[in-house]
C-alpha positions, -999 to 999 in steps of 0.1 A, spaced: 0 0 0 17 32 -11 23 59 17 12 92 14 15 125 36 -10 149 36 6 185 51 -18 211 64 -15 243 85 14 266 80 30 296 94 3 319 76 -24 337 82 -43 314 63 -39 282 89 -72 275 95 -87 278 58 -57 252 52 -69 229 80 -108 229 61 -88 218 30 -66 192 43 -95 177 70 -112 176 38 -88 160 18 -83 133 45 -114 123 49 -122 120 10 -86 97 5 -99 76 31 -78 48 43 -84 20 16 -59 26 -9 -34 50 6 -17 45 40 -20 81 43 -3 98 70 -16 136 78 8 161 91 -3 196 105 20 227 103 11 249 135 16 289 131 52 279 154 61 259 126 62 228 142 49 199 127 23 174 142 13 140 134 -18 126 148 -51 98 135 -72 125 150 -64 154 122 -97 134 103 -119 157 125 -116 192 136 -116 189 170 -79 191 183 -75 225 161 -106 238 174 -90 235 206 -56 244 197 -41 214 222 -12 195 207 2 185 237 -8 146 228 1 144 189 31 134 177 59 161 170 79 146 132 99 157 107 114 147 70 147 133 66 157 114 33 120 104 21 111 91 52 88 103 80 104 104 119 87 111 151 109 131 173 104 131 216 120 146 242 129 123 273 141 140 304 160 164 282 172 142 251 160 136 219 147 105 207 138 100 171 119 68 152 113 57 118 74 61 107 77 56 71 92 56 40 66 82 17 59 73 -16 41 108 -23 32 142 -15 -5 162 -10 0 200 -1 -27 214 13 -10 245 27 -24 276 19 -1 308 17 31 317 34 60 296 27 35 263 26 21 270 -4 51 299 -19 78 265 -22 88 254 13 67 225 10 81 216 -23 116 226 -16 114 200 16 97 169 -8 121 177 -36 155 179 -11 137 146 0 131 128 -31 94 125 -24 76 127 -50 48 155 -50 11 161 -63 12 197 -58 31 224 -77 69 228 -74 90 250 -62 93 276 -89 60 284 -95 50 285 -60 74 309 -48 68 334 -83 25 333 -82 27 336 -40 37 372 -48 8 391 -69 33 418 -82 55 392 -93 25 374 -111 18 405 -129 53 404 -140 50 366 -155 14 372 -170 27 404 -187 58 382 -202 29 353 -210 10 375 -232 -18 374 -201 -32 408 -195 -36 423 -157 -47 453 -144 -20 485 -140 -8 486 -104 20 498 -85 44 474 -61 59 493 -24 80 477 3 72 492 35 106 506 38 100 522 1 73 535 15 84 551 47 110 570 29 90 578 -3 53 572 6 38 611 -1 56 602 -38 39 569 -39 6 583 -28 10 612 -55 16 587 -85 -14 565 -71 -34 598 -79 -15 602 -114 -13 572 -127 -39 548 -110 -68 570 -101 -92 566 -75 -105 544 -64 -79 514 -59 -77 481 -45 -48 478 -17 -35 443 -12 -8 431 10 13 413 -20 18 377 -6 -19 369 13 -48 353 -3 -81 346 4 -90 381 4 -73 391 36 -64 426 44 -71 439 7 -92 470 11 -108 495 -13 -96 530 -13 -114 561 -25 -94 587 -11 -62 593 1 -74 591 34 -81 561 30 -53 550 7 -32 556 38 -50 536 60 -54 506 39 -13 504 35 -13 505 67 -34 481 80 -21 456 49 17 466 64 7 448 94 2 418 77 31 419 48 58 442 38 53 441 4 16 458 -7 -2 458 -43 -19 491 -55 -43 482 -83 -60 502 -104 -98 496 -93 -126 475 -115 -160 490 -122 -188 463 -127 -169 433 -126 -169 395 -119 -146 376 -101 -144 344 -125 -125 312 -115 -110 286 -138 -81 257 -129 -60 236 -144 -46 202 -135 -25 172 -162 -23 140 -166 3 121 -187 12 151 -200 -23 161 -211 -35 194 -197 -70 198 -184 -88 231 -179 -121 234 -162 -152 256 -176 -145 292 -159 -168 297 -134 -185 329 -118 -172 332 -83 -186 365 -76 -207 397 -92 -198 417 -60 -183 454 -71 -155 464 -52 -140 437 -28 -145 395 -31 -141 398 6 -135 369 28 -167 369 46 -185 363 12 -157 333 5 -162 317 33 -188 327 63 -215 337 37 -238 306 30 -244 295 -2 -275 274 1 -261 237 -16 -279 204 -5 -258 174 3 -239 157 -28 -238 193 -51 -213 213 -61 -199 236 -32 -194 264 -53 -226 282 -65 -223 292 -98 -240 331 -101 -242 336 -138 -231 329 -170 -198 335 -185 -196 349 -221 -188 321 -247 -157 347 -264 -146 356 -223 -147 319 -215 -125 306 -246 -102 336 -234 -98 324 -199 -92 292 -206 -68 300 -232 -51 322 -203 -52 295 -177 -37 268 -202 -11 292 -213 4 300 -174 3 262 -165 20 251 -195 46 278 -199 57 276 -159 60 242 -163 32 237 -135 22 199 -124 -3 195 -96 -35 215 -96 -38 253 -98 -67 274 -98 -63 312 -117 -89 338 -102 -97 367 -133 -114 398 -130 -141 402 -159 -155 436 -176 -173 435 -205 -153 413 -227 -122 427 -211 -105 397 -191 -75 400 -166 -56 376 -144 -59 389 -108 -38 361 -96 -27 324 -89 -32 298 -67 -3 271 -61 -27 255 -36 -61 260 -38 -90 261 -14 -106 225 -16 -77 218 -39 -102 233 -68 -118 196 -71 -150 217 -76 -140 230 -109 -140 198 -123 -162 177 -103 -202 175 -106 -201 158 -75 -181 158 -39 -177 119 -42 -162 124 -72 -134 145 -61 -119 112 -44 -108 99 -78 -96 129 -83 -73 130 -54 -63 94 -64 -55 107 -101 -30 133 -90 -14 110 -68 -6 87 -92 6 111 -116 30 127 -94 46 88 -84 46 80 -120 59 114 -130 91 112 -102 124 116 -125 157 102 -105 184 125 -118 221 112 -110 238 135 -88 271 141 -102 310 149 -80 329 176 -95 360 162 -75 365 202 -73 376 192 -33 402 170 -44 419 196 -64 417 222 -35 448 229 -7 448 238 26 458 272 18 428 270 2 441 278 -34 430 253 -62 456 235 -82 448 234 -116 
């Protein structure tokens, strides 16, 4: 039976949105055809093993005191405990595979795949180098503007930049952008923190309050009458699938987090947990999906990815892209929940049959080097 780790949590603001995802996960692999072995990242950045991450309760009390403290060395998983002072560490298991259900923060920006990768463990989830680029929306802009993919004008700050230079910054906003704007903190999804400005009294507030969650902020030029339109991608055996794009939301100004996820949406058992609130043109749909094909392809993506798009008219513009996304996007592609186990299976498999075992070669470069630490050639 092939061994699978399913890693949750993360040092990031979006823990407990990643816990809903990987609880989810978990319980739709089940435990017939994986040995599946979940793993929760806690905002310390310690990582917990425990059978009873298939229900919510231990993170809804936030008591780890009786789960299992592991970490990764050389494809394997170890348990690590402390006896009067000294470590002890113990073999779990040898992982055939990979799920990353981290959202944000290094999780989902390429730790996770940096750790699987240094360990040889195959992973169904994106790699390292798109993670890390998408995670940062200014640097997605930069990508989708080298893809061909169009995306709305904005303006990148540091909080240092803007400490030094902000009553420039504030005067090009005015310039160049216009009121109103969004204001996003540049490496947070889920909608946290981003803020609509109309003035620049409010500008300065909402890069201020998105400073206290990043140090890097997005200005964007600001969206009249638009939808917030969905669409993923995922391959198998090299074959690239895109789902139909799908109306998130035809809310003007912010898709804010309480619409995401606190707002009901009114599905029955069994459907779709995305409601779908209108049509997408024909013309803006074959555009999307071109789009969406187009970034997975070209970065070389493998996993699942879901690309959220902001729609006027017949005007269509990448907003930005998600490495992990929420539910791992099984909704996108699935009529039904059951179905989103064979899904799961699916990109399992890929990523095991996909694993390339590249020979790490020696320079001998030490050989040639003296203790004076000049290099005889």
């Amino acid at each position: 039976m092939r061994k699978v780790l399913v890693v949750f949590g993360g040092k990031s603001c979006e823990n407990e949105i990643s816990v809903l995802t990987g609880v989810f996960v978990l319980n739709l692999l089940g435990r017939e055809k994986y040995r599946v072995y979940p793993v929760y990242i806690h905002t310390d950045g310690a990582w917990y093993y425990s059978e009873s991450f298939y229900g919510l309760e231990p993170f809804k009390r936030g008591d780890f005191s009786n789960c299992t403290r592991v970490f990764l060395q050389g494809g394997y998983l170890y348990e690590h405990k402390e006896n009067k002072g000294r470590g002890k560490t113990k073999r779990i298991a040898k992982l055939d595979c990979a799920l990353n259900c981290c959202h944000g923060g290094l999780g989902e920006g390429g730790g996770i795949s940096a750790i699987c990768g240094l360990n040889g463990i195959p992973l169904a989830s994106p790699d390292m180098l798109p993670s890390s680029v998408v995670l940062d929306k200014g640097a997605t802009t930069i990508v989708a503007a080298g893809l061909g993919v169009p995306t709305l004008d904005y303006l990148r700050v540091s909080e240092k930049d803007y400490r030094k230079r902000g009553k420039f910054l504030l005067k090009t906003v005015a310039t160049r952008l216009k009121y109103p704007v969004i204001v996003k903190p540049a490496r947070l999804g889920s909608s946290i923190g981003i803020c609509l400005a109309k003035t620049e009294e409010e500008l300065e507030t909402a890069i201020d309050a998105a400073f206290t969650l990043d140090d890097k902020v997005v200005i964007e030029k600001y969206l009249a009458d638009k939808k917030d339109v969905n669409c993923a991608a995922y391959a198998m055996n090299g074959e690239i699938f895109v789902s139909e794009a799908e109306v998130a939301s035809e809310t003007s100004g912010v898709y804010s987090f309480q619409e995401k996820y606190l707002k009901p949406r009114g599905t029955a058992k069994g459907e779709r947990s995305v409601k779908t609130l209108g049509e997408v043109d024909e013309e803006v749909a074959k555009k999307i999906k071109a789009y969406t094909k187009t970034v997975y392809k070209k970065m070389d993506v493998r996993g699942v990815i879901r690309i959220d798009y902001l729609v006027s008219g017949k005007e269509v513009y990448l907003s930005e892209v998600n490495t992990v996304p929420r539910s791992l996007a099984y909704y996108l592609f699935c009529e039904r929940v059951t179905d989103a186990r064979q899904f799961f299976f699916d990109l399992i498999e890929d990523a095991i049959s996909f694993q390339e075992k590249k020979p790490v070669l020696s320079t001998g470069i030490l050989q040639k080097v003296r203790l004076n630490g000049k290099i005889r050639l």
